[in-house]
C-alpha positions in Angstrom: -8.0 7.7 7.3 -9.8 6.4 10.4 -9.2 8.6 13.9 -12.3 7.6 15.9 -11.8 7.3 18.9 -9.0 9.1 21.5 -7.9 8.1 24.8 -5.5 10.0 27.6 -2.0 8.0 27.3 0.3 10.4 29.2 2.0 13.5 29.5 4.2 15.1 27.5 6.6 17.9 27.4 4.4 20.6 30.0 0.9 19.7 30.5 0.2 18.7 27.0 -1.2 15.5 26.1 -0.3 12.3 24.0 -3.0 10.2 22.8 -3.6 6.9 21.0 -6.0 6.8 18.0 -7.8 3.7 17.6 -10.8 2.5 15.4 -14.4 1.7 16.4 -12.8 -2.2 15.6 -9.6 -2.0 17.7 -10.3 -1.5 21.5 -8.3 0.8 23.4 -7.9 -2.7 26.0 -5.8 -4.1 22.4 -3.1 -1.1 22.7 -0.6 -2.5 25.3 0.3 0.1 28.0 3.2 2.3 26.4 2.0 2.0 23.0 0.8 4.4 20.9 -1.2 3.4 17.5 -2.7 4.9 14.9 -5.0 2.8 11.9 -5.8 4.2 8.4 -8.0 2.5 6.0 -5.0 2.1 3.0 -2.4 0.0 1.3 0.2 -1.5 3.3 2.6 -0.7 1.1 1.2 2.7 1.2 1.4 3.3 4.8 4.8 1.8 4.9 6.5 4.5 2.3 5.1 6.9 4.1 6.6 5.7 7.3 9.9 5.2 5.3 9.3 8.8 4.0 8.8 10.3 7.1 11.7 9.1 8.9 14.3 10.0 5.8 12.6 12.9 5.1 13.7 14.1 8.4 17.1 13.5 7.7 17.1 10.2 9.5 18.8 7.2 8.4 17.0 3.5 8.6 19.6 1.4 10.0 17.9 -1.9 9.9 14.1 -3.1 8.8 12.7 -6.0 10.5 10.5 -7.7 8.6 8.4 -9.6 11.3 5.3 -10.9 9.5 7.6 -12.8 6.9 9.9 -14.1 9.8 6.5 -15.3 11.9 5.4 -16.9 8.4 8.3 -18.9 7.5 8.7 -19.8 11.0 5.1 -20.8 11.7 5.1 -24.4 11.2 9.0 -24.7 13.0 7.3 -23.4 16.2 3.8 -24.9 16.4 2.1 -21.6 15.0 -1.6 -22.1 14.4 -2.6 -18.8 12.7 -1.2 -16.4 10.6 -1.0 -13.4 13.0 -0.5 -10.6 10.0 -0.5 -10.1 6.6 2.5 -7.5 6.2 4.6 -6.4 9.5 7.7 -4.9 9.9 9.5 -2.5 12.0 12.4 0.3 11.4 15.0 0.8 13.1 16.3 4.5 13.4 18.2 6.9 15.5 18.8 10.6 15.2 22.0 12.2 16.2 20.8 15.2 17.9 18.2 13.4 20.3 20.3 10.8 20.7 22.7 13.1 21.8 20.6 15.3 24.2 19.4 12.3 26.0 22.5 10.6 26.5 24.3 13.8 27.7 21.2 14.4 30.2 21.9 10.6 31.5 24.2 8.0 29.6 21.5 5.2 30.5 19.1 6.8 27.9 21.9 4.5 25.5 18.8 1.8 26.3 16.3 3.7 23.8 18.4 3.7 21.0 17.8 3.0 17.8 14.6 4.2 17.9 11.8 2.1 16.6 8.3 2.5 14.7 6.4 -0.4 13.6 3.7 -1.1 10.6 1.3 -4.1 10.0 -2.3 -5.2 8.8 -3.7 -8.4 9.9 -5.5 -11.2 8.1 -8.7 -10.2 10.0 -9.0 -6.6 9.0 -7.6 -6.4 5.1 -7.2 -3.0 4.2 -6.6 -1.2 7.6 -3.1 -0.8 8.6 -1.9 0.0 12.0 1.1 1.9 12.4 2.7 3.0 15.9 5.6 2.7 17.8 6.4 2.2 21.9 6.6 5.2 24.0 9.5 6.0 26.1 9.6 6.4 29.4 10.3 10.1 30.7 12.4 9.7 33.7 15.2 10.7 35.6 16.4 14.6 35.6 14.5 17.0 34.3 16.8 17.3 31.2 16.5 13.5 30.8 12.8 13.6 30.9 12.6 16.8 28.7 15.1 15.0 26.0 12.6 12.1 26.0 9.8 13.7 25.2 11.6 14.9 22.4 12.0 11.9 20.9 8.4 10.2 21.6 7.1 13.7 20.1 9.3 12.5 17.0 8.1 9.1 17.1 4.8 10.2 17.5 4.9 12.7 14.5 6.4 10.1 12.8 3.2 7.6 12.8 0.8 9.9 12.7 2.3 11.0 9.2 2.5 8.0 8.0 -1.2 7.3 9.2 -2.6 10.6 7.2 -3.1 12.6 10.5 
């Protein structure tokens, strides 16, 4: 498991903190702004039953799996692609019923955050670390609104760093 370096992201239910683990090979400038992503030094396949596991084991159903890095593969040469961006990708698409419900009853715009997604992938470049995450969602509105959201980035966040051995 690799957890070397952590940086501030933003706040999360009262004064506590939610932070992105990267590697000594992965800059935190590579993390996007509203991303949070964790690398362990495993198998794919590995890391992506555990993400599976995590989410099911919670009682969560995966409604859909996206499987990215075969669709950017097959794809390549249709579009003009000039590398192969990553070995295995996909993302899972999820929703739970009761954080669902919590946020859409604090405001019915939170319907924009569902499903819920987490993603997994390793690239070419860096065989045998895998990178799994998912984008944070943004805590606004009322103060039940912003307290349901957190709610469910603490899920998503629990989520990855299971699946990441942390």
């Amino acid at each position: 498991m690799l957890k070397l370096s952590m940086k501030w992201f933003a706040p999360f239910f009262m004064g506590t903190a939610l932070f992105i683990a990267t590697s000594a090979t992965t800059s935190a400038q590579s993390i996007p702004e509203g991303v949070t992503a964790y690398q362990v030094e495993a198998e794919f396949e590995d890391v992506r039953f555990d993400l599976e596991n995590a989410i099911v084991n919670r009682g969560l159903v995966i409604d859909y799996v996206s499987h990215i890095g075969d669709m950017l593969n097959r794809t390549a040469k249709d579009v003009g692609g000039g590398k192969q961006i990553y070995m295995q990708a996909q993302s899972m698409l999820f929703c739970s019923a009761d954080l669902s419900r919590k946020a859409m009853e604090a405001d019915a715009i939170n319907i924009a955050y569902c499903p819920y997604s987490v993603f997994v992938f390793e690239q070419p470049d860096k065989p045998g670390t895998v990178t799994v995450g998912y984008r944070n969602l943004a805590e606004t509105g009322s103060d039940a609104s912003k307290a349901a959201i957190a709610s469910v980035n603490a899920l998503l966040d629990s989520l990855a760093r299971e699946a990441a051995g942390q």
